[in-house]
N, C-alpha and C positions, 0 to 999 in steps of 0.2 A: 264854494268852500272858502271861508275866508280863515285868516292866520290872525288871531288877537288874542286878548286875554279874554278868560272863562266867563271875567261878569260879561263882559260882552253879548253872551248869550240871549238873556233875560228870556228865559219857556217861558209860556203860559202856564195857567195852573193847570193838577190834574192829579187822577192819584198816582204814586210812585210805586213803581215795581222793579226789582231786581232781580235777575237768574244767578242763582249760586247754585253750586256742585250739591250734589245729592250727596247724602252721605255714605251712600255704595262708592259713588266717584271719589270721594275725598278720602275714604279706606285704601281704594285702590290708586290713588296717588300717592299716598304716605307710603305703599309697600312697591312703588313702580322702583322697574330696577336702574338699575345705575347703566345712564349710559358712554363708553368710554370715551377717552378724549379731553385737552383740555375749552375752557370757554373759548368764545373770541379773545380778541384784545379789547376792542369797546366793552364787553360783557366782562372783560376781570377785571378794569376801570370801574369800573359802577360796582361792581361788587366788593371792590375794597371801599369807595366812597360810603356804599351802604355799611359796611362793618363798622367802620370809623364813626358814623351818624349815630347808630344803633349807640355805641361802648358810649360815645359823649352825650347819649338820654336825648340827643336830638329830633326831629319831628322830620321822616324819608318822605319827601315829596318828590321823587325823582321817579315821577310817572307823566302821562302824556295820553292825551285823548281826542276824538272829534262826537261832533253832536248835531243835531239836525230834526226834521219831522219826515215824518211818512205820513201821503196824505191818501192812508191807508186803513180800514178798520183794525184794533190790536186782539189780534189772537192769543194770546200766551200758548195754548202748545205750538200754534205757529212760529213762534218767538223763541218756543226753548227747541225745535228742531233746528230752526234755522241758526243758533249758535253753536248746538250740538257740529252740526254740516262745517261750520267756516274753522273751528277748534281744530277735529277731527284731521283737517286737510293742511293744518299746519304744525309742523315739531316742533316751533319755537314757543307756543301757547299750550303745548302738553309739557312743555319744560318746568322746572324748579330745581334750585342748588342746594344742596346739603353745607351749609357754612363753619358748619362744627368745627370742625379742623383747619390744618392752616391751608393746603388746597381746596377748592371748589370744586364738588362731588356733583354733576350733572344726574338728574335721572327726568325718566323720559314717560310719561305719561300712556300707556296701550289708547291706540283711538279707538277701540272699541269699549274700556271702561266710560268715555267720558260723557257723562249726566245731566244734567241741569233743573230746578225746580224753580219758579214763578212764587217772591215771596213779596208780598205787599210792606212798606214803609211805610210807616207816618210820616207825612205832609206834613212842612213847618207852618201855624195857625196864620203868620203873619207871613205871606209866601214871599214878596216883594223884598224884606230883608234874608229870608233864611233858605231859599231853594239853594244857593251857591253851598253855605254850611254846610248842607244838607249831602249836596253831590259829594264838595271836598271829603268831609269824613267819612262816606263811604268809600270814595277812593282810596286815602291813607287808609283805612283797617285796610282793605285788599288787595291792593298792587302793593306788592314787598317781592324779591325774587326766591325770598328762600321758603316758601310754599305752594299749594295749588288750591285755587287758581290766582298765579299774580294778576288778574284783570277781572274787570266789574262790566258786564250790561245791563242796563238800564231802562227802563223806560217812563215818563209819566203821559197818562193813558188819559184825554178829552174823548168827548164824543166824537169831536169832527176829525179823528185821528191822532198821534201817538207823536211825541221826541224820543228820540233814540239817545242813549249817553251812555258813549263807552271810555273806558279810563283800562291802560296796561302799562305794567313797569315797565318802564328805559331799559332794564334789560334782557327784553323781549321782543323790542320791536324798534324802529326808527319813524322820519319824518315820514317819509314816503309810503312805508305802511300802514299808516294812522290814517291817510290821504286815500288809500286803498280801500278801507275799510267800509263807508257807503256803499260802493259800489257792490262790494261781495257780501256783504250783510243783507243789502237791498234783492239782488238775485236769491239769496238763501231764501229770506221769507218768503219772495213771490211764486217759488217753489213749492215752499211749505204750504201755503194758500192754495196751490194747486191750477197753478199760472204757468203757461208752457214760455221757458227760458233758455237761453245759449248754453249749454256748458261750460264752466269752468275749466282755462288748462291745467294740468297738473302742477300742483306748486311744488318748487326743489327745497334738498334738505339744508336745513341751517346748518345743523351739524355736519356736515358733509363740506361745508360753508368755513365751518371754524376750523377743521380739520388741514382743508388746501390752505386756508392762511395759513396755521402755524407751521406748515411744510413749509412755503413759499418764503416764507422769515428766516427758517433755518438755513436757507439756503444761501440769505444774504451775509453780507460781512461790511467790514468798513471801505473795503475795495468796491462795492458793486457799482453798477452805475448810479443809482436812482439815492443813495446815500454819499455819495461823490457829488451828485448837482442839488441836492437839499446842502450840504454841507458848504460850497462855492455862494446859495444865497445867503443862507444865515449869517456867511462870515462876511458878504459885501453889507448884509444890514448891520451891521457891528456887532454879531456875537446875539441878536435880540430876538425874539418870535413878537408877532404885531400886538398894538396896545390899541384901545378908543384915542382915539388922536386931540379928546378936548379930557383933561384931569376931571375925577368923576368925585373928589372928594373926599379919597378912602386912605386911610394909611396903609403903607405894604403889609400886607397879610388879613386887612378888614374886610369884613364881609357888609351887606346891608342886604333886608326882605327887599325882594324883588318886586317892579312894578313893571308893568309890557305897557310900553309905548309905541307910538304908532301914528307914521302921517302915510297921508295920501299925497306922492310926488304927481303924479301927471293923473289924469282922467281923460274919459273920450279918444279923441284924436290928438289928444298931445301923447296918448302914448303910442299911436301909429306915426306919429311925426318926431317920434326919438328914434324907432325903430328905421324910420329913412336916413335918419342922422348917422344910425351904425352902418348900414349897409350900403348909402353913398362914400363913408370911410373905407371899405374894404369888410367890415367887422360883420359881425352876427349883435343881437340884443343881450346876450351875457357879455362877450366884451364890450360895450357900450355901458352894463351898468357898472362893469371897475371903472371905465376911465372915468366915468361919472364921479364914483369913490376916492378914488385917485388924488384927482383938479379938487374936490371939496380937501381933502387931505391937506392936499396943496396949501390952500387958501389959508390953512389954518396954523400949519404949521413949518412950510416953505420948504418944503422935502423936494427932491427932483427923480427920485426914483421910489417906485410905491410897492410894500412888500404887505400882501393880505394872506390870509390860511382860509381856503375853500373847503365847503362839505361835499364831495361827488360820490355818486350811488357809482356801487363796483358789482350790478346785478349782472348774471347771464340769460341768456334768454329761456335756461331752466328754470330761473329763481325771478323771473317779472312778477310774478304774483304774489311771490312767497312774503312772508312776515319773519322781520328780525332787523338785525341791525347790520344793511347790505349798503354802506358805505366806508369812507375813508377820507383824511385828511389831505390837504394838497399844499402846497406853495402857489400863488398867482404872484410872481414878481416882472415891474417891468419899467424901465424907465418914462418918463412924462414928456409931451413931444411938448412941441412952440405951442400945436394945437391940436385941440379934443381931437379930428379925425386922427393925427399924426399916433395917439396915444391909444385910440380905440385898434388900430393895427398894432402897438404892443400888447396890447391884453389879447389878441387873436392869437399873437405865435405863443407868448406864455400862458394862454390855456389849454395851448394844445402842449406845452411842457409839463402841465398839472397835471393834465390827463396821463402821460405817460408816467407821473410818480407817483398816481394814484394808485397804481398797480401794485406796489409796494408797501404791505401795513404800516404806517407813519409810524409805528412803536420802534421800526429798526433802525431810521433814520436817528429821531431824537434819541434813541439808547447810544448809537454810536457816536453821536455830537457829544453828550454828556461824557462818555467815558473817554473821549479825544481833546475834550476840555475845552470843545468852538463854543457850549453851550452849556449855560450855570442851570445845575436842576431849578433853580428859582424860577424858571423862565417860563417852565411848565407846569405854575401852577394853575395860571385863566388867561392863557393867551387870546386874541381875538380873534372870532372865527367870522364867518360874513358868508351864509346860505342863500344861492338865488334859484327860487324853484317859477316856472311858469304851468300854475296851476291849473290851468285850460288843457293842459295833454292827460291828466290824469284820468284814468276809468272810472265813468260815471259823471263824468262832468256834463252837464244838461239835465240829468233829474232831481228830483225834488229834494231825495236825500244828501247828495252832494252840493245842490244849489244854495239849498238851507244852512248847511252844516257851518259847523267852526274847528278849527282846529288851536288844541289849545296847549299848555302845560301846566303843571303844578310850579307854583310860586312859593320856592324856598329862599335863597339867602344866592347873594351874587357877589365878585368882585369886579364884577366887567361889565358892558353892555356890546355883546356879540349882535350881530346883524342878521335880519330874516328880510331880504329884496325878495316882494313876489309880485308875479304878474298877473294879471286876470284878465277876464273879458274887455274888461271895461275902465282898468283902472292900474297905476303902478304902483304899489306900497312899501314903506320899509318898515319894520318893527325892529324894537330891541325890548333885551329883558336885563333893565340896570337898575341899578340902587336906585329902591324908595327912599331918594334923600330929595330936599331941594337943590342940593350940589347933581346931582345926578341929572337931574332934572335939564337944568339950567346947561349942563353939557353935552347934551341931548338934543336941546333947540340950538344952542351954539351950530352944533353939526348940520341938523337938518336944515337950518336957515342957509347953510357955505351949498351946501347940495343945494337950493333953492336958487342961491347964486350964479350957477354953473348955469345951472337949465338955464337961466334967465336968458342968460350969453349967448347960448345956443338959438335965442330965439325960441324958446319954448315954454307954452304957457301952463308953466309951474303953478301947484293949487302954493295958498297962501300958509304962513304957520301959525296954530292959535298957540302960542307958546303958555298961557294959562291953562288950556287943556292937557299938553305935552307932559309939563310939570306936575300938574295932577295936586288937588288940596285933600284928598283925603287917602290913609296910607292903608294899603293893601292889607294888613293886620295879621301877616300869615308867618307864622315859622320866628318868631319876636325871640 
């Protein structure tokens, strides 16, 4: 499973087919009843972003998907049972919000209404240009949150077997669930087929999810702990939440259509020979890739203490399986030592301080910054976030659908380029999704070149940068 943008893909051809909701289903989700409670906090986040999209006649691409082959004959009722199975077992993909009003009115999909029918697309004449078209607009009609089903399956059907292409709104699901989604689709059909498979464990409820957050928030104040030591960082960074460390071209409040860039830091054995780098330091391979971030930081900007905002999953061992959005924001701050090891043991103890303010929805923290006046609401509007997943632990990693697969996102409009570090079998990479500008561009190899730097130091043999590739000559054309 690899992490880039959607062209990336390139299917072969085939015809196209898509399962949507039956019209019995889509009856009985327009009359499913309301279920109580408020959203998440990532999920009323998106859901205002979506209002605000929506009023300004904007174009919502704030969905997310993976894709891949089965090198499997394509059934279609195999296909529509096996997405009836993975819907069914989760509350978050029987969800949609009611947004009429000024609260978001959840209702809850019965898993026994839920339907599907196999309906064939026209194929673009010219596939080579127009398959992407083709998947995007079907995703923007159908991933929206405020009906059923926000999410689209797909398939186009060869002889010598099927691509799968699934797309669901942002807020419905997270990274990790997107990553999930081979592997539980894959067991669905080979069920369906009539292939003897493991069981599934029970996946936990999201709502049940949203509900202990917004308990666990009430309970905090501006005295707690975990809003006491966010508020000791943000005041030693001056008041600030992290930026791209090279200027991206934008004036304050500009947006620019997004492009996902992407290099390959190490390959092979250079990425078993970082991983000794960290663990002769004291460190594990997540803090080995801050101090990595850090020393480029450094390089670029002459900082001596490095303050990033991490994504970590806050699943329990009810909800490993579950689909939604089961993370949180964190602080990784930590001072820069003389050297990489000295700095890879700061990112170890201030990870394990991330971890422990993880626990705490990042909404209470920054509400009480803002209202204690450590921190200007302007701060929050595209801080910099920096995701490091090692893709090798995920379920299903080794078969064809997850080997194959991509995970991607829809390509809207950006003020940042936030960070995706992922690890693989075989290789280390980092992406970002920043301004399709040449400023953006050009700040982007800036970076990845100071990171190229680093390794070098280290004695480690960093792949090289095509900074004309980085930059990119043709503009992603999306969301203008």
């Amino acid at each position: 499973m690899r992490i880039a943008a959607l062209a990336e893909l390139d299917p072969r051809p085939g015809r196209v087919v898509v399962l949507r909701p039956t019209a019995e289903a889509q009856a009985a989700a327009a009359a499913a009843p309301v279920s109580p409670g408020a959203p998440s906090f990532l999920q009323a986040d998106h859901l205002s972003a979506y209002r605000a999209k929506v009023a300004a006649g904007g174009v919502h691409r704030a969905w997310t998907g993976t894709a891949g082959d089965f090198d499997a004959d394509f059934s279609a009722p195999a296909y529509i049972e096996a997405l009836i199975s993975f819907v069914r077992r989760h509350e978050g993909l029987r969800t949609w919000f009611d947004l009429s009003g000024e609260t978001p009115v959840r209702h809850l999909v019965p898993a026994e209404a839920v339907d599907f029918e196999a309906v064939e697309v026209e194929a673009p004449a010219d596939w080579s240009r127009g398959w992407e078209e083709l998947l995007v607009g079907l995703w923007d009609e159908q991933c929206r949150p405020d009906s059923w089903a926000p999410f689209l399956l797909g398939a186009i059907v060869r002889e010598d077997g099927f691509s799968y292409f699934w797309g669901c709104d942002h807020a419905f699901t997270d990274g990790a669930s997107q990553l999930m989604v081979p592997a539980e689709l894959g067991t669905a059909y080979a069920a369906a087929l009539g292939n003897e498979t493991e069981p599934l464990p029970e996946a936990g409820s999201f709502v049940a999810y949203a509900a202990s957050e917004r308990q666990l928030a009430a309970e905090c104040d501006a005295g707690s702990p975990a809003v006491r030591e966010w508020t000791d960082i943000v005041t030693r960074h001056g008041g600030r939440l992290p930026r791209f460390p090279v200027p991206l071209g934008l004036a304050p409040g500009e947006t620019a259509p997004v492009r996902v860039r992407r290099w390959t830091a190490l390959e092979g054995e250079g990425v078993a020979a970082f991983e000794d780098v960290c663990r002769s330091a004291g460190g594990r391979f997540t803090s080995g890739v801050f101090a990595l971030l850090a020393h480029a930081e450094q390089r670029l900007t002459g900082i001596s203490d490095y303050l990033g905002i991490t994504v970590l999953g806050t699943r329990s061992q009810q909800t490993a399986m579950s689909h939604g959005w089961f993370c949180n924001f964190a602080p990784v701050s930590m001072p820069l030592g003389e050297t990489f090891a000295e700095t890879v043991l700061g990112a170890e103890k201030a990870f394990g301080t991330a971890r422990e303010l993880a626990r705490t929805p990042v909404h209470v923290p920054l509400g009480a910054m803002v209202a204690g006046g450590v921190l200007a609401p302007t701060e929050l509007a595209s801080p910099q976030m920096v995701s490091y997943l090692d893709v090798r632990k995920f379920p299903g990693a080794g078969s064809v659908p997850f080997d194959t697969g991509l995970h991607f996102t829809g390509e809207g409009r950006t003020a940042n380029a936030s960070l995706w570090v992922n690890r693989y079998a075989d290789s280390l990479e980092l992406a970002t999704q920043s301004p399709d500008t040449e400023a953006g561009g050009l700040a982007v190899v800036t970076f990845v070149e100071a990171l190229r730097d680093v390794l070098a130091e280290l004695g480690l043999p960093a792949e090289s940068v095509d900074a004309a590739a980085i930059i990119g000559t043709e503009h992603a054309g999306h969301d203008r």
